[in-house]
N, C-alpha and C positions, 0 to 999 in steps of 0.2 A: 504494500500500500504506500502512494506518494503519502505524507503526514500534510498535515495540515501548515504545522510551521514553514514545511517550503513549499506550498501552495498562496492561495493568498489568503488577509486578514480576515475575520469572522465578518468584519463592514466591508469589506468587498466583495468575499461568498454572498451574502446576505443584498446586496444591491442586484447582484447577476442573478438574484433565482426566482423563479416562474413561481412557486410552491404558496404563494399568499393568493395567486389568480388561480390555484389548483384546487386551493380546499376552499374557495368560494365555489369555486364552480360544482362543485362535490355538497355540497349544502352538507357541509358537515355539523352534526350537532353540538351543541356548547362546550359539553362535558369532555369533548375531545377535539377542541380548540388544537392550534397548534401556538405552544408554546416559545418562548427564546430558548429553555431548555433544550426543545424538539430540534430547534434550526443549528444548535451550539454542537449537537450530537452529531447532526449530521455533515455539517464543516469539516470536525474534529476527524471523522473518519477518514477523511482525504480521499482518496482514486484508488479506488480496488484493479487491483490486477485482471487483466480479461480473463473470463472464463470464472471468478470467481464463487462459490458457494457461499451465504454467508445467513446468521440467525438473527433474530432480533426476538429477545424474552421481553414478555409484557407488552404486547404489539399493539394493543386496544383493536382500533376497528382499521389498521395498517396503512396507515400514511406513510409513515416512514420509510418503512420495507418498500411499499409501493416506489415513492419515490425514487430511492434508490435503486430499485431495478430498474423504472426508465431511464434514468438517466443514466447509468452507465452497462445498461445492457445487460444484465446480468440473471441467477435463477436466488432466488431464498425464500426461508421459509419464518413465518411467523407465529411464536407462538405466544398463547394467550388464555387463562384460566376462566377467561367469561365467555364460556361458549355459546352466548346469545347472540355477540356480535360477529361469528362467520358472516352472515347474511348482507352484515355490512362493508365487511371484510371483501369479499368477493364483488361488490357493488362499486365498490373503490378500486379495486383493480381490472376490472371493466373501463372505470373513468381515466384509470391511467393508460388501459390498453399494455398491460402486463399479465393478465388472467393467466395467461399460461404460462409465465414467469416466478411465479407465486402461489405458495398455498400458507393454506390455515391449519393450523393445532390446536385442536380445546384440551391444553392441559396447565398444568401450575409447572411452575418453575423444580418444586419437591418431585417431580414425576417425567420430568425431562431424560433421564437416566434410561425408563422403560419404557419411553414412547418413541423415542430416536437413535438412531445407530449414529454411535462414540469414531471420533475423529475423521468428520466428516466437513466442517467445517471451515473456509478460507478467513475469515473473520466476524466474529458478534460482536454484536451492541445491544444495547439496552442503558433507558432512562426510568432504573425501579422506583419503588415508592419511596418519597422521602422522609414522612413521616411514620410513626407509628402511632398506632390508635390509642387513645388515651393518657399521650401521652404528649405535652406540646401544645402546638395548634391541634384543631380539630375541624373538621369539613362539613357544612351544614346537607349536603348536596348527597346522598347516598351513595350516585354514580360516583361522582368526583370522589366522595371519601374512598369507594371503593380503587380507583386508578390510581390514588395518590397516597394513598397510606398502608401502611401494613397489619396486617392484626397480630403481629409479633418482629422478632428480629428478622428479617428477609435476606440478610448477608451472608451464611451459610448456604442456604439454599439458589439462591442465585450463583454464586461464587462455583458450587456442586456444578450448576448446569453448565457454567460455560467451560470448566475443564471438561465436560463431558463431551461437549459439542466441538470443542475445539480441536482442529489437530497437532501436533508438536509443532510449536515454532512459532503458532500462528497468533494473530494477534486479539486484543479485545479491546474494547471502549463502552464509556459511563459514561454518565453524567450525574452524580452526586450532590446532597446537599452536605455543609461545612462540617453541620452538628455532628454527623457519624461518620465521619471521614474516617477516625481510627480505628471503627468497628471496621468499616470495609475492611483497610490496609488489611489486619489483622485474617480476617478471612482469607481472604485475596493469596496472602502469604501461604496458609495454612491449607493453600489447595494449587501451590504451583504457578501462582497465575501471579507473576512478576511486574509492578507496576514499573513501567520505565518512563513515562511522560505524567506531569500534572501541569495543567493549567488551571488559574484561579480567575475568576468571575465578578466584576462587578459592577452595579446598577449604575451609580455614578463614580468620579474621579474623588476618594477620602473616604466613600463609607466601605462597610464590613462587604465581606465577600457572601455571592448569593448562592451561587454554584462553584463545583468544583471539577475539572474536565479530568480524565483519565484513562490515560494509553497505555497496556500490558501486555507482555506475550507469554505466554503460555511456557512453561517449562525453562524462562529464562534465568540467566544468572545473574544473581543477586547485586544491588548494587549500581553505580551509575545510572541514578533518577536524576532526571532533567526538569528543572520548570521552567516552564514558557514563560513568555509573554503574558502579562495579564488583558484579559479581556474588559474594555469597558462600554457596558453598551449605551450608555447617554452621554455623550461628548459635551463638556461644556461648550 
């Protein structure tokens, strides 16, 4: 994968992309808005390799994924523990004209292990829930709590799927929030999956950071983490 650092800025990505005229035109529903998180994710992934294979856990109703395949050609798969929204799933990828570039998995992240064949993967992503339930903010909105929160620790379990999914070597990307950044590492560590890039995130130039970007591979060697550039997304 080109990285993002020798591609261009998150404000140049973000001026060049079609993806605000995409999910209009898709009457996407509120609850799965596209966020700066969303757009932050997909920058950071930089330019997959042709030919590549790649996942995305917690896929909601697949923008992402979608996007990703049209734009750089490619086959992946999404998966997604609300399997209410295939239907949506599949509607969106019509609208991108990727349907046969992509499918759907109604399963949780704890179940990725026995629903998918291990090292199979050119690179994941995923932007998990940043919260947990009860615990912090709290989401008035059932769906939204449900996309954005966890009902426990979620970092084991994600951390499980993408060594699962991934094949030796290969790379992975998050989007994280600041507060549990150490739980990830910690995970992250505890299952192979080497972070070598963080990029930090913020709303404006002086306040606290809101996200946290991160780029790992899979079975790499410990050591020489790099941080980027910070992101600011409201310029004075």
């Amino acid at each position: 994968m080109i990285s993002a650092e020798m591609n261009r800025s998150f404000a140049e990505f973000e001026r060049s992309q079609n993806y605000y005229r995409e999910i209009t035109g898709a009457e996407i529903p509120k609850e799965y808005r596209l966020t700066h998180a969303t757009a932050l994710l997909l920058w950071y992934c930089g330019i997959p390799r042709k030919g590549a294979f790649f996942a995305e856990i917690g896929c909601g109703i697949g923008f992402s994924i979608c996007w990703m395949s049209k734009t750089y050609r490619i086959q992946g798969i999404g998966i997604e523990k609300q399997s209410q929204l295939k239907e949506s799933f599949e509607r969106l990828a019509q609208k991108f004209e990727v349907a046969g570039q992509v499918s759907f998995l109604a399963t949780s992240a704890e179940e990725v292990s026995g629903a998918c064949p291990g090292n199979s993967c050119d690179f994941v992503f995923s932007n998990p829930p940043h919260f947990e339930t009860n615990r912090g903010k709290t989401y008035g909105e059932l769906i939204r709590q449900t996309n954005r929160a966890s009902a426990g620790q979620i970092y084991d379990s994600f951390c499980r799927a993408m060594a699962h999914l991934l094949k030796p070597r290969r790379y992975y990307y998050l989007v994280l929030s600041p507060q549990h950044l150490p739980e990830w590492m910690e995970s992250l560590s505890r299952h192979r999956l080497t972070a070598k890039n963080l990029c930090v995130v913020h709303g404006r130039k002086g306040k606290p950071a809101e996200l946290v970007l991160v780029k790992g591979l899979k079975e790499g060697n410990p050591g020489f983490l790099s941080i980027d550039a910070p992101v600011i997304l409201k310029e004075e």
